[in-house]
PyMOL Python script that loads the backbone (N, CA, C, O; Angstrom):
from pymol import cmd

cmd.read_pdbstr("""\
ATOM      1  N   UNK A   1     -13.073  -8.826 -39.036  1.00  0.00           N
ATOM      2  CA  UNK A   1     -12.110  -9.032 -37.972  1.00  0.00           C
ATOM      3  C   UNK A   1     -10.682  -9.065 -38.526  1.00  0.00           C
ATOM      4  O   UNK A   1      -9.596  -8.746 -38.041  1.00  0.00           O
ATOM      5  N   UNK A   2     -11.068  -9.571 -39.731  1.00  0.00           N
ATOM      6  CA  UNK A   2      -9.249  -9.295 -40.580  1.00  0.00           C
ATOM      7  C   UNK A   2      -8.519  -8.180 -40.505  1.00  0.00           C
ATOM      8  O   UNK A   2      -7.312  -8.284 -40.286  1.00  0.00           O
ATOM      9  N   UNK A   3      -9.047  -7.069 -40.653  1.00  0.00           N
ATOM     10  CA  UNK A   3      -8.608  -5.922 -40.541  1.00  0.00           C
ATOM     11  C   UNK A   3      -8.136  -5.523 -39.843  1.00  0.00           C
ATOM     12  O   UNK A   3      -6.979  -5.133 -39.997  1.00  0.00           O
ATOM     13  N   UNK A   4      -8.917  -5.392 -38.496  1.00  0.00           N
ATOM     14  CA  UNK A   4      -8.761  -5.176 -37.353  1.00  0.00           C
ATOM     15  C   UNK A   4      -6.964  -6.144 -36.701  1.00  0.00           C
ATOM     16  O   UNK A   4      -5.899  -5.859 -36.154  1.00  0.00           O
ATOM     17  N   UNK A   5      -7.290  -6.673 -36.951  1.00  0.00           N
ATOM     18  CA  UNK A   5      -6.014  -7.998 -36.700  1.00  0.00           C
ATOM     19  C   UNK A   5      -4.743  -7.790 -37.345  1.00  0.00           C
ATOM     20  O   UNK A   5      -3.758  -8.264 -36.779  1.00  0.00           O
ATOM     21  N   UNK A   6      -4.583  -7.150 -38.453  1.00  0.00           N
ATOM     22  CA  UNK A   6      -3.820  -6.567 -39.472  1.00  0.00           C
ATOM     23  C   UNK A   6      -3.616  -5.478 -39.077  1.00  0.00           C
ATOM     24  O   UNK A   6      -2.741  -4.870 -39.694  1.00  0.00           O
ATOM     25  N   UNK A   7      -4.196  -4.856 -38.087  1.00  0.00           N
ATOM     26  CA  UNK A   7      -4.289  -3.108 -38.162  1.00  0.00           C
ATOM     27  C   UNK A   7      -2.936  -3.300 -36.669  1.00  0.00           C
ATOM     28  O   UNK A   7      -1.921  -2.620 -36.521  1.00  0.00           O
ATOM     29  N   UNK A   8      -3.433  -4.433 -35.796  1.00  0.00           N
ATOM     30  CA  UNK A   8      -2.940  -4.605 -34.448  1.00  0.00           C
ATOM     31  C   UNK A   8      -1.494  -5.040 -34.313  1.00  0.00           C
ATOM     32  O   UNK A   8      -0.663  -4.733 -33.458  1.00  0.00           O
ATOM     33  N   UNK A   9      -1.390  -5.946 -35.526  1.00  0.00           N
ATOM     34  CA  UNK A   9       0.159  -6.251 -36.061  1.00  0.00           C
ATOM     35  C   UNK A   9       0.995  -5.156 -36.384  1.00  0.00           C
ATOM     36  O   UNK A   9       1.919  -4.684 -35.721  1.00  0.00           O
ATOM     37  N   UNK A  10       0.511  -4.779 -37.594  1.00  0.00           N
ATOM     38  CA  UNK A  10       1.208  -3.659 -38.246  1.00  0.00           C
ATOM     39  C   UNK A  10       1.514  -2.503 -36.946  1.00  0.00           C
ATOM     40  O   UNK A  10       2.661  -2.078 -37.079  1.00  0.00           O
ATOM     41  N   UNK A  11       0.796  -1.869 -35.707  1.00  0.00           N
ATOM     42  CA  UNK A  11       0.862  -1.271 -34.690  1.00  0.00           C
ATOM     43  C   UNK A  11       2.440  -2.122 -34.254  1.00  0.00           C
ATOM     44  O   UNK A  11       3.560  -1.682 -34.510  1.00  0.00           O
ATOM     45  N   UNK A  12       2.102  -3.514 -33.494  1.00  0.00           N
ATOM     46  CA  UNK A  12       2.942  -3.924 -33.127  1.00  0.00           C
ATOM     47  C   UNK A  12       4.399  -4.096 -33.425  1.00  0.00           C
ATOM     48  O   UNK A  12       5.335  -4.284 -32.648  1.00  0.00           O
ATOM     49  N   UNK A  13       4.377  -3.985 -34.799  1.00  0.00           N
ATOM     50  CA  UNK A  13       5.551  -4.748 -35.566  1.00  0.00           C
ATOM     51  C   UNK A  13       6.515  -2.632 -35.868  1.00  0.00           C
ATOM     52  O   UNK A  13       7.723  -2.396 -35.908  1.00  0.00           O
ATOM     53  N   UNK A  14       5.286  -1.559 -36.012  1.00  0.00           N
ATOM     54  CA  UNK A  14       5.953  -0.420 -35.791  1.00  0.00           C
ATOM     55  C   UNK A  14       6.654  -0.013 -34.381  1.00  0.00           C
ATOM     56  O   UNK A  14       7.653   0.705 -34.337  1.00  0.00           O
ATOM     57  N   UNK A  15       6.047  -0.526 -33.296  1.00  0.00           N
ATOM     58  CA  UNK A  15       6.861  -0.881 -31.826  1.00  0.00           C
ATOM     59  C   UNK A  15       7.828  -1.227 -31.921  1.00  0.00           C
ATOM     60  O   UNK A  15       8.760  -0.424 -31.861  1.00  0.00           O
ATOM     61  N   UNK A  16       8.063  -2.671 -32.125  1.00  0.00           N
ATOM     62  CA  UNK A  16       9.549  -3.038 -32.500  1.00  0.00           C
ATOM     63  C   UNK A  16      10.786  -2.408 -32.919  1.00  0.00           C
ATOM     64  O   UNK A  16      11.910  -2.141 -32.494  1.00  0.00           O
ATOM     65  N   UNK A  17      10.019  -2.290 -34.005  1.00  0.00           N
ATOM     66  CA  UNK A  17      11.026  -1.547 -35.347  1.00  0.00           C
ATOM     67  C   UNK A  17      11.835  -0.578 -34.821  1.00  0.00           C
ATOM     68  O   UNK A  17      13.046  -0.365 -34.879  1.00  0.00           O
ATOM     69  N   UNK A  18      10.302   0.319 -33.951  1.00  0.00           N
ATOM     70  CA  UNK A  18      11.675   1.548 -33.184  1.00  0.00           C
ATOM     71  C   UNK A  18      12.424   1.488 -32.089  1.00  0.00           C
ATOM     72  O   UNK A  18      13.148   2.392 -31.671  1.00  0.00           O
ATOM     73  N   UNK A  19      12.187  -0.067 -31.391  1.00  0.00           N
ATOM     74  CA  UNK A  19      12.616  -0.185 -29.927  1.00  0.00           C
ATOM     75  C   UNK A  19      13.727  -1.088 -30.338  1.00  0.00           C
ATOM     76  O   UNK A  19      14.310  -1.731 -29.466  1.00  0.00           O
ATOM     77  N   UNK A  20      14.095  -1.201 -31.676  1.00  0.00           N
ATOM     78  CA  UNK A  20      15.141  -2.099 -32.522  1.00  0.00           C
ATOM     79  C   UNK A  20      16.352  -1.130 -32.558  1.00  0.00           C
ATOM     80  O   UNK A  20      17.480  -1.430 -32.168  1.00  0.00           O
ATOM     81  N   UNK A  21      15.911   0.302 -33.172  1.00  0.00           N
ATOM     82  CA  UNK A  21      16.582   1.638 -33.923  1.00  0.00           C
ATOM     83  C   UNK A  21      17.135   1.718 -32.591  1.00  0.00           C
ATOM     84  O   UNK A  21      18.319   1.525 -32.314  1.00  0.00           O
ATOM     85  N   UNK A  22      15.797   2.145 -31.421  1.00  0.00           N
ATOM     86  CA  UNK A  22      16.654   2.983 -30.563  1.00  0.00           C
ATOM     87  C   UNK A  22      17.275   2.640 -29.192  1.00  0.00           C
ATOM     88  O   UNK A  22      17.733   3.348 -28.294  1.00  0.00           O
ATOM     89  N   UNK A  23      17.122   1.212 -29.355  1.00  0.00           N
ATOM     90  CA  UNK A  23      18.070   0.274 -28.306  1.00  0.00           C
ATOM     91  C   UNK A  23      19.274   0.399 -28.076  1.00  0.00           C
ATOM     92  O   UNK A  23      19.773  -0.292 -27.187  1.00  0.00           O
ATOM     93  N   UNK A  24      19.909   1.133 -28.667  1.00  0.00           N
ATOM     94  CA  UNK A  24      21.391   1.182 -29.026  1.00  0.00           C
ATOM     95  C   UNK A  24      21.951   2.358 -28.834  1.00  0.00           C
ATOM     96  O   UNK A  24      23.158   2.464 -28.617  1.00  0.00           O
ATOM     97  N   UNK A  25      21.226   3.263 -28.886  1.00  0.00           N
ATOM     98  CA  UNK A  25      21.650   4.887 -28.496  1.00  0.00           C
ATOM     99  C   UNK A  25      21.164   5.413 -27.035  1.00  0.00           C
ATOM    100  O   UNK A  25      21.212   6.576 -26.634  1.00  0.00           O
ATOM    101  N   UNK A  26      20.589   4.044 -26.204  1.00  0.00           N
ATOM    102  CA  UNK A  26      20.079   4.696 -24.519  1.00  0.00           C
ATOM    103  C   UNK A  26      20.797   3.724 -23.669  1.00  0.00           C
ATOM    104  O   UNK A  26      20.939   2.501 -23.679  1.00  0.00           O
ATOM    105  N   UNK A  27      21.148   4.577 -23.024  1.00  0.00           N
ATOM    106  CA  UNK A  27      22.370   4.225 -22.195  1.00  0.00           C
ATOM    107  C   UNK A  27      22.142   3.295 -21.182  1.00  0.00           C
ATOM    108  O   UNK A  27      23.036   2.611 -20.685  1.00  0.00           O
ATOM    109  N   UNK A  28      21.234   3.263 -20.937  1.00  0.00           N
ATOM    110  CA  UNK A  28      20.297   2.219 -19.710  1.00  0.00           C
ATOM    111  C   UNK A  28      19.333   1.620 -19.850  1.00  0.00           C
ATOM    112  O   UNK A  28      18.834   1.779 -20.964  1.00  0.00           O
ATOM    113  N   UNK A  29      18.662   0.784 -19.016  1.00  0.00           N
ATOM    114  CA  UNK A  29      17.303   0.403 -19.460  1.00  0.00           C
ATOM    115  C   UNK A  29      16.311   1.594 -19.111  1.00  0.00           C
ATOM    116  O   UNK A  29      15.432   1.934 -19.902  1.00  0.00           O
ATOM    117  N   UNK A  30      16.508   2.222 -17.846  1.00  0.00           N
ATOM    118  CA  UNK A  30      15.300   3.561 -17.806  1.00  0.00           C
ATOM    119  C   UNK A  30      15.307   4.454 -18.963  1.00  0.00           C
ATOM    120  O   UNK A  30      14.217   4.915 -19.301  1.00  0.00           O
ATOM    121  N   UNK A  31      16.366   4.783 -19.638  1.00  0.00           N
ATOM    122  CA  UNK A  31      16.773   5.293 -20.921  1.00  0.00           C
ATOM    123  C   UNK A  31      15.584   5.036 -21.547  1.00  0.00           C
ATOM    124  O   UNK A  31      14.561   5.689 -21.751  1.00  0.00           O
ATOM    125  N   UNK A  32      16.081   3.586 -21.885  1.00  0.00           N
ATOM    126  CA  UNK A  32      15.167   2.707 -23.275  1.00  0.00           C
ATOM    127  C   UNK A  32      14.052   3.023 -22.723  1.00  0.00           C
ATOM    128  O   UNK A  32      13.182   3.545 -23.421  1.00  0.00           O
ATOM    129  N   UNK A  33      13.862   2.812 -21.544  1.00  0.00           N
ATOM    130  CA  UNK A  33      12.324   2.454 -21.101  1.00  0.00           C
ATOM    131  C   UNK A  33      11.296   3.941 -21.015  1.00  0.00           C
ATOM    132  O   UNK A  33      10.085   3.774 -21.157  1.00  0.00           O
ATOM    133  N   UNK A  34      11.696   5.004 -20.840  1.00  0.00           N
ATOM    134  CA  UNK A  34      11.526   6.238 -20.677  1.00  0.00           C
ATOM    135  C   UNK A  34      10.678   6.371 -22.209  1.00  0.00           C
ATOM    136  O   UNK A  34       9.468   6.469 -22.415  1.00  0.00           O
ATOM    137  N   UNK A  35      11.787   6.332 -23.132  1.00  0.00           N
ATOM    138  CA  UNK A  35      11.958   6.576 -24.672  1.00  0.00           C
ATOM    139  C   UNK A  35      10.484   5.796 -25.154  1.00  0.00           C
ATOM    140  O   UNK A  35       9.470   6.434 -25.436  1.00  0.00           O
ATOM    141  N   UNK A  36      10.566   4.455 -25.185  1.00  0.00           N
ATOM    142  CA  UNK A  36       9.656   3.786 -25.445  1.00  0.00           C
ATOM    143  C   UNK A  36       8.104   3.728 -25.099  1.00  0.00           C
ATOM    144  O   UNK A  36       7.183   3.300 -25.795  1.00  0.00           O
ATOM    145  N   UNK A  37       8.080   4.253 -23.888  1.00  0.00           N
ATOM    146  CA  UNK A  37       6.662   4.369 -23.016  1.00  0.00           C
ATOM    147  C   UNK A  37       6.048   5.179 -23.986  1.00  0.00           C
ATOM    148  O   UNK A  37       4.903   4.764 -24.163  1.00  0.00           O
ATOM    149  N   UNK A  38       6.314   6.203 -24.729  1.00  0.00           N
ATOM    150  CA  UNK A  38       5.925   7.456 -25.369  1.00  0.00           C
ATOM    151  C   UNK A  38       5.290   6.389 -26.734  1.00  0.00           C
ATOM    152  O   UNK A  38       4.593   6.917 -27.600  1.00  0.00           O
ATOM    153  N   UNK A  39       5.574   5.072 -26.792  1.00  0.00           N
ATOM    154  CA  UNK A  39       4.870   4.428 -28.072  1.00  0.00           C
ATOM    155  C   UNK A  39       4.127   3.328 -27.767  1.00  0.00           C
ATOM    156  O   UNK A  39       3.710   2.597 -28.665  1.00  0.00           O
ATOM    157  N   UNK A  40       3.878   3.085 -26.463  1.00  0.00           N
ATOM    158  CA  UNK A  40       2.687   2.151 -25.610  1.00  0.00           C
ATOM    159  C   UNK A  40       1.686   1.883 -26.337  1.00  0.00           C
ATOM    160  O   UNK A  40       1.227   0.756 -26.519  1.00  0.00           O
ATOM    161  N   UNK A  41       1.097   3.375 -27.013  1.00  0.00           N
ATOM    162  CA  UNK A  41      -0.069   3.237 -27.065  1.00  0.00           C
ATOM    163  C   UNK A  41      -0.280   2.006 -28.916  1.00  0.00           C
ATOM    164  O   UNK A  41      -1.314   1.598 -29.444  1.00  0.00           O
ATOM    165  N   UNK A  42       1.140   1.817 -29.326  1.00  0.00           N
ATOM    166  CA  UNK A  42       0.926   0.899 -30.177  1.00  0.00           C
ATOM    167  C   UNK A  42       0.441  -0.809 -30.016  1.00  0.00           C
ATOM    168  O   UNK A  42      -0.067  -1.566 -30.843  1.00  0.00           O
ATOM    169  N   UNK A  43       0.901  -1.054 -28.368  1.00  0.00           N
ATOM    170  CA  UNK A  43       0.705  -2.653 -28.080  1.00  0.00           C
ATOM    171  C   UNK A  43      -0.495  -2.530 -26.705  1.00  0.00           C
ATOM    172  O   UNK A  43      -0.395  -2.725 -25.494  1.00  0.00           O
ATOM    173  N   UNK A  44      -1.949  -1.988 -27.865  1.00  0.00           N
ATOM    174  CA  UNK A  44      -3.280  -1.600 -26.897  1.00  0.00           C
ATOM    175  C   UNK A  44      -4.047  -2.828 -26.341  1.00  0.00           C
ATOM    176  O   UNK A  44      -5.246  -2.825 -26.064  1.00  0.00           O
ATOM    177  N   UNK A  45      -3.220  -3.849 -26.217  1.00  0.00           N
ATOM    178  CA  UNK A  45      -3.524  -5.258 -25.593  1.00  0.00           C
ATOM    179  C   UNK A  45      -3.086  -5.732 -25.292  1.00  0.00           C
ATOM    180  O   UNK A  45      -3.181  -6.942 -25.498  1.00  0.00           O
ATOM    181  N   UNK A  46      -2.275  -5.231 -24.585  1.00  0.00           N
ATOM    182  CA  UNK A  46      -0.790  -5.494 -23.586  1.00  0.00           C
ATOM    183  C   UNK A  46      -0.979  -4.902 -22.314  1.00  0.00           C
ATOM    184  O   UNK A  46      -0.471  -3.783 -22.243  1.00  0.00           O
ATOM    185  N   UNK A  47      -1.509  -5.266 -21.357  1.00  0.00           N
ATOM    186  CA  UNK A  47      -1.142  -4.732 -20.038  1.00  0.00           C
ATOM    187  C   UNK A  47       0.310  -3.917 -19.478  1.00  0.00           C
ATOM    188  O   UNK A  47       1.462  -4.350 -19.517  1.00  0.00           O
ATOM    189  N   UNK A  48      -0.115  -2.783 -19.027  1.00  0.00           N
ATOM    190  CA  UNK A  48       1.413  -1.831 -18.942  1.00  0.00           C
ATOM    191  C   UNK A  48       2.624  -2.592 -18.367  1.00  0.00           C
ATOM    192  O   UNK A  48       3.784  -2.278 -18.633  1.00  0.00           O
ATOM    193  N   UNK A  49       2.222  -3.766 -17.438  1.00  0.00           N
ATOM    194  CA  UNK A  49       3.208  -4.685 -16.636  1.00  0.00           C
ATOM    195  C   UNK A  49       3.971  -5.361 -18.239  1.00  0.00           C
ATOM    196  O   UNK A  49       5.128  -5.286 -18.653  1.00  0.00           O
ATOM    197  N   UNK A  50       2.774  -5.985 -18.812  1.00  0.00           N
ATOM    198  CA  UNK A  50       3.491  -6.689 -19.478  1.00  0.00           C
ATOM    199  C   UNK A  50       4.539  -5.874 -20.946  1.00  0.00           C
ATOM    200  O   UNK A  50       5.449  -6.334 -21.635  1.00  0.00           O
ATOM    201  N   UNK A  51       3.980  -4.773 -20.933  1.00  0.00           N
ATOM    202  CA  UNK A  51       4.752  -4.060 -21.758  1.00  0.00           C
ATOM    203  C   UNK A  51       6.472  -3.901 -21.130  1.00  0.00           C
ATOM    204  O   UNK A  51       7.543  -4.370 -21.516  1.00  0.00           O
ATOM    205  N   UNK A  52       6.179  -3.230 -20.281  1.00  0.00           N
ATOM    206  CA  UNK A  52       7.489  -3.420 -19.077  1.00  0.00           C
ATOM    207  C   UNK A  52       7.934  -4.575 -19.367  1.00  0.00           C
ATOM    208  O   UNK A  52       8.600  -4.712 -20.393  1.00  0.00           O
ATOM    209  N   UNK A  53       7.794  -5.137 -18.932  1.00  0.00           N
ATOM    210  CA  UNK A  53       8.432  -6.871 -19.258  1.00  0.00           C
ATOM    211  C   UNK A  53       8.805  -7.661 -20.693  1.00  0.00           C
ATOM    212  O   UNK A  53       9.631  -8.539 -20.940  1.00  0.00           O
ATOM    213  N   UNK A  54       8.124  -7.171 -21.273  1.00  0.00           N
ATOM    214  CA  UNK A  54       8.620  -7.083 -22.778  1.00  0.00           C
ATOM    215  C   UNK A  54       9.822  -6.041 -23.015  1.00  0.00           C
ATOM    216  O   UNK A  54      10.987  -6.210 -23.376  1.00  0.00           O
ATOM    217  N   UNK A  55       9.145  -4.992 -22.698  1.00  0.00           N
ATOM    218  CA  UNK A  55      10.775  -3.745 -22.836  1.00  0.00           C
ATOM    219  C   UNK A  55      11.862  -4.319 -22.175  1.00  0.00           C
ATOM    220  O   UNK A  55      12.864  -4.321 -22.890  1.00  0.00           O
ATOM    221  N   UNK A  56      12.084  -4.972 -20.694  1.00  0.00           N
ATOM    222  CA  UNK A  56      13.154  -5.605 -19.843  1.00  0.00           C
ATOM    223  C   UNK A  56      13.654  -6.826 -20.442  1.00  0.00           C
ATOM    224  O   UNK A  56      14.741  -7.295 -20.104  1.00  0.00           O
ATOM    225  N   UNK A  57      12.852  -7.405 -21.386  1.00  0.00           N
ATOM    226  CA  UNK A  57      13.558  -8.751 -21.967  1.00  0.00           C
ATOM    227  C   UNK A  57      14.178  -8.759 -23.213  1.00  0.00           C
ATOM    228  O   UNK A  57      15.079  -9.534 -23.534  1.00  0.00           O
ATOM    229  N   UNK A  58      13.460  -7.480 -24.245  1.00  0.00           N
ATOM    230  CA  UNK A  58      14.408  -7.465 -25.069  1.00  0.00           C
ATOM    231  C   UNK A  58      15.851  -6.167 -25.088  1.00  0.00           C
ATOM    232  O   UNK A  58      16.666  -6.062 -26.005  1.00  0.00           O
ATOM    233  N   UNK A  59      15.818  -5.381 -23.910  1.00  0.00           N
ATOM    234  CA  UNK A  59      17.398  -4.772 -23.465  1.00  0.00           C
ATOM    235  C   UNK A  59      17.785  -6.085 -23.116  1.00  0.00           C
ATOM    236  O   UNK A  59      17.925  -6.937 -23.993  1.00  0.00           O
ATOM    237  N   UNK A  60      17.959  -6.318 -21.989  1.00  0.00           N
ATOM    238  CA  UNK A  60      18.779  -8.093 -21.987  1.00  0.00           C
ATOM    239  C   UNK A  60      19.354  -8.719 -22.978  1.00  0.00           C
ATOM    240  O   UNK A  60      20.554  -8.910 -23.172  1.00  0.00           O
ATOM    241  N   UNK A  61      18.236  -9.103 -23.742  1.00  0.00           N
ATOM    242  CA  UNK A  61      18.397  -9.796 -25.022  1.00  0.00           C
ATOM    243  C   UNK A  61      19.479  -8.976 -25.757  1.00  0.00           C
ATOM    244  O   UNK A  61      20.624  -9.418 -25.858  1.00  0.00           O
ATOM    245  N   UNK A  62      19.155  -7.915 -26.211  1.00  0.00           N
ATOM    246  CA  UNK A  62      20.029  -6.913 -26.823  1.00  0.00           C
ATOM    247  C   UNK A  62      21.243  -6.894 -26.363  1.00  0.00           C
ATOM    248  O   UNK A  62      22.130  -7.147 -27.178  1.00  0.00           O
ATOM    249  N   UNK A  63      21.798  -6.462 -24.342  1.00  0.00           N
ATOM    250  CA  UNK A  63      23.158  -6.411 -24.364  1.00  0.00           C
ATOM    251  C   UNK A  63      23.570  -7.532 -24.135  1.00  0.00           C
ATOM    252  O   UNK A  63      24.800  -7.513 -24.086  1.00  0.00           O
ATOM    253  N   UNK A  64      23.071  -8.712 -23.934  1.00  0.00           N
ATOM    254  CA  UNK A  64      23.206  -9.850 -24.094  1.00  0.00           C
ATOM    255  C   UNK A  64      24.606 -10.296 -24.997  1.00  0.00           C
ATOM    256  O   UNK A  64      25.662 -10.884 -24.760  1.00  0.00           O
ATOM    257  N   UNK A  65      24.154  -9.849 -25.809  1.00  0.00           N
ATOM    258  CA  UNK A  65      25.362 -10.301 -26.892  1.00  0.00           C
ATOM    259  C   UNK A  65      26.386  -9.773 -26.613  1.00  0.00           C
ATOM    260  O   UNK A  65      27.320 -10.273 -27.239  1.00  0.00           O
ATOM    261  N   UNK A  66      26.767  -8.714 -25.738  1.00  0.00           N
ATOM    262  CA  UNK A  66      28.535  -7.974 -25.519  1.00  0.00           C
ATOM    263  C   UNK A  66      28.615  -8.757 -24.219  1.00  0.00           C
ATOM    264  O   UNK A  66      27.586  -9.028 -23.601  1.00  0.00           O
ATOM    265  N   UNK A  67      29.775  -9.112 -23.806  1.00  0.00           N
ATOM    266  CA  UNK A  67      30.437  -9.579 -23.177  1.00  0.00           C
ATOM    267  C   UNK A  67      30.616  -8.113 -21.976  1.00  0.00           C
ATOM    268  O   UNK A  67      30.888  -7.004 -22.435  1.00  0.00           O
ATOM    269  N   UNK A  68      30.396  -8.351 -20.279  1.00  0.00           N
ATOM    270  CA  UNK A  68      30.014  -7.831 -19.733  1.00  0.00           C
ATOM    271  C   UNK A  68      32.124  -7.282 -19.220  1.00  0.00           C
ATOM    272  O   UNK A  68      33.144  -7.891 -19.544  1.00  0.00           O
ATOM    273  N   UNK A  69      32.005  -6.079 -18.441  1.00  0.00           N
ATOM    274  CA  UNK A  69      33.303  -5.758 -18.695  1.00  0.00           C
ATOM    275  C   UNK A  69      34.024  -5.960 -17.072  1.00  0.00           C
ATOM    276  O   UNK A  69      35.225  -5.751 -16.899  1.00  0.00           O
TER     277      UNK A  69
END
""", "prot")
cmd.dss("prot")
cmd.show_as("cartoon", "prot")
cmd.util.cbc("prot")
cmd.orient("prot")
């Protein structure tokens, strides 16, 4: 089961990584969200809602930090 568990992280933690890179170059959240769907198939124990909802909290999070104009 170690493996397996290790295999699901490492998936997960490659999600991130690119929804880290390419947060910053999409102009919107459908942008991001468009972009990202195409790497779903890394968080395979995640319900698609909750993937969504993960993608919507960390754009937030992300423009979060600039001061709105």
């Amino acid at each position: 089961m170690g493996k397996l568990k290790n295999h699901l992280i490492g998936l997960e933690d490659e999600f991130w990584a690119e929804a880290n890179t390419l947060i910053g170059g999409c102009e919107n959240f459908g942008d991001f969200f468009d972009t990202m769907w195409e790497h779903r198939d890394k968080l395979p124990l995640e319900t698609d809602e909750d993937v969504m909802i993960l993608l919507e909290d960390a754009w937030y999070d992300k423009w979060s930090e600039y001061p709105s104009c």
